[in-house]
C-alpha positions, 0 to 999 in steps of 0.5 A: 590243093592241086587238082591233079594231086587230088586226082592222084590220090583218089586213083591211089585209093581206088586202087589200093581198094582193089588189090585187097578186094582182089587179094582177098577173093583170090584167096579166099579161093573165088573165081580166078578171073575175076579175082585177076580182073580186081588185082590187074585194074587196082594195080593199074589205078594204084601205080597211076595215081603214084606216078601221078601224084610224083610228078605233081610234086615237083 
């Protein structure tokens, strides 16, 4: 396995862990920035271990 794909994944994970953890705080009604901090970072790793991981693939 290429170790950029598995670079990608891991971000994917990582930031699929923190838009759940920010959604459920968020919802939960927790304090608001942090729960935008969880969701803007998880949403950073997780569309950058996508591309990532698309532009492996070819």
């Amino acid at each position: 396995m290429n170790v950029k794909s598995l670079f990608g994944i891991i971000l994917t994970l990582v930031g699929l862990v923190g838009l759940i953890y920010g959604g459920i705080d968020f919802t939960k009604g927790g304090v608001a920035q942090a729960s935008f901090v969880y969701l803007i970072l998880g949403g950073i790793f997780f569309f950058t271990g996508i591309s990532l991981i698309r532009s492996t693939k070819a």
